[in-house]
C-alpha positions as CSV (number, residue, x, y, z in Angstrom):
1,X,0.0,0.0,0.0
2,X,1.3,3.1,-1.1
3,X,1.5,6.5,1.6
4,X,1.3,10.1,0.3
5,X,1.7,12.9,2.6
6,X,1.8,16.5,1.4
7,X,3.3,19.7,3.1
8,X,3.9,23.0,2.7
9,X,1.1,24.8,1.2
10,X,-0.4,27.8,2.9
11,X,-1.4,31.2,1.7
12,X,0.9,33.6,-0.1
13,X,0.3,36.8,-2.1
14,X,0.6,36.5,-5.9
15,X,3.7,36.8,-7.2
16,X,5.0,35.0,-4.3
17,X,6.5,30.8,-4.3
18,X,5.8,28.1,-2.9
19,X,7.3,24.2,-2.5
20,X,5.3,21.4,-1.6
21,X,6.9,18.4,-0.8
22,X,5.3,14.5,-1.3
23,X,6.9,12.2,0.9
24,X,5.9,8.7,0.0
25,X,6.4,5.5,1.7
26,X,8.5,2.4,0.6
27,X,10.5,3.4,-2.5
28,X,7.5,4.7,-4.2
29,X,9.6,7.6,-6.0
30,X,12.1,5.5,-7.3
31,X,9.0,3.1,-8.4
32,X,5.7,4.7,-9.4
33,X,5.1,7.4,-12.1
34,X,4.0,10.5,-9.5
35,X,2.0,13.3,-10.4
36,X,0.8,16.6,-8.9
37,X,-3.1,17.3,-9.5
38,X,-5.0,20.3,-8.2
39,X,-8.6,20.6,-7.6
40,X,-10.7,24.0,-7.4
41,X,-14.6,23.8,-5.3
42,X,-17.1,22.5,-8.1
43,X,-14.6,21.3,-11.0
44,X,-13.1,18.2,-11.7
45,X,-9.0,17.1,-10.5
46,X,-6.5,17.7,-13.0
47,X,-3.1,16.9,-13.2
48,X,-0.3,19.4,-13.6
49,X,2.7,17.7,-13.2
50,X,4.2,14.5,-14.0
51,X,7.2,12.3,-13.4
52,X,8.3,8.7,-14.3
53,X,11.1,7.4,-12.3
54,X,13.7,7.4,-15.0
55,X,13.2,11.5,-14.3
56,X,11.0,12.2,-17.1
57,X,8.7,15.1,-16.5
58,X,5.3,16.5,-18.1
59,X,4.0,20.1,-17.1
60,X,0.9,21.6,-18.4
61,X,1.2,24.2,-21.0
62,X,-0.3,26.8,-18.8
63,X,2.1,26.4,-15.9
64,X,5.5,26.0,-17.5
65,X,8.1,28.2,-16.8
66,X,6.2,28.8,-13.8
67,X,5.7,25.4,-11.7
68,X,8.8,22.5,-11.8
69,X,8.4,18.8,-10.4
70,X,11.0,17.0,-9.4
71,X,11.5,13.9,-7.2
72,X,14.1,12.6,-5.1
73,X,14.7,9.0,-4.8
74,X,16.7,8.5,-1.7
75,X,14.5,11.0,0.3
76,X,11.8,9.6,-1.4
77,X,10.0,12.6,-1.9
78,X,8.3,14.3,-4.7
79,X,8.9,18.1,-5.0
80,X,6.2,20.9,-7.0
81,X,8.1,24.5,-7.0
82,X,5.5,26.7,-7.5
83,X,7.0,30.4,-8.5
84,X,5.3,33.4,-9.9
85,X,1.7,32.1,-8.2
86,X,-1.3,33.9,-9.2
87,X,-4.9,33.6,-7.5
88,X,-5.6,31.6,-10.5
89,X,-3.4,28.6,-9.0
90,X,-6.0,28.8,-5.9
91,X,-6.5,25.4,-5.3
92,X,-6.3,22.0,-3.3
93,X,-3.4,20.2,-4.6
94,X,-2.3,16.2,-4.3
95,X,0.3,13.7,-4.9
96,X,-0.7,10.8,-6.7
97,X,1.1,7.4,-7.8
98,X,0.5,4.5,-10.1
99,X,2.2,2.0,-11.9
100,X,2.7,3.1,-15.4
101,X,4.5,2.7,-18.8
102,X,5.9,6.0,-19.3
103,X,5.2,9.4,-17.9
104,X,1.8,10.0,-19.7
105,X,0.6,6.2,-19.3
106,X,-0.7,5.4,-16.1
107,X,-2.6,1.9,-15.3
108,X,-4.0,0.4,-12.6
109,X,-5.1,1.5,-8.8
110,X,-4.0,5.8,-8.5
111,X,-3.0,6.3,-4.6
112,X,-3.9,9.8,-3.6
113,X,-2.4,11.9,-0.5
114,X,-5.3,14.0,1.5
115,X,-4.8,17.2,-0.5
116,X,-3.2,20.3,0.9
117,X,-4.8,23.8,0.5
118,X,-2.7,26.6,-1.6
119,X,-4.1,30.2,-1.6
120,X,-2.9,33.2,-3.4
121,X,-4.4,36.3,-2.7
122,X,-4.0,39.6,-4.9
């Protein structure tokens, strides 16, 4: 069974960063494809960032050059630098894992953290 614990959101004003950190049990990072998905009241979850464990990374078009996943095997912890935030990126956000066959194909059961709350204010 796979553990997902997110920290460090919080409030900031826009134009401000934040880091949230993943840690994951067992040697998820080193095993699982991991992904960063956010989720605003009434809309569906999304996924921003992904990562396989060779290092390969997907960001969505909208947040690059802005947002930057990374993981870290022997801490086993999955990273989303979150720079340049805007009240737009408002949002819950989650670690997820799964089994997969590249960074973009996932399969099988998705393990979720409980979500941590990031506010940007104007």
């Amino acid at each position: 069974q796979v553990q997902l614990v997110e920290s460090g959101g919080g409030s900031v004003q826009a134009g401000g960063s934040l880091r949230l950190s993943c840690t994951a049990s067992g040697n998820t990072v080193s095993t699982y494809c991991m992904a960063w998905f956010r989720q605003d009241p009434g809309t569906q979850r999304e996924a921003i960032a992904k990562i396989d464990p060779r290092g390969n990374t997907v960001l969505a078009d909208s947040l690059k050059g802005r947002f930057f996943i990374s993981g870290d095997n022997a801490k086993n912890t999955l990273t989303l630098q979150m720079n340049s935030l805007k009240p737009e990126d408002t949002a819950m956000y989650y670690c997820a894992a799964s089994s997969c066959a590249g960074v973009g194909a996932w399969y099988g059961a998705t393990y979720w953290g409980q979500g941590i709350q990031v506010t940007v204010s104007s």
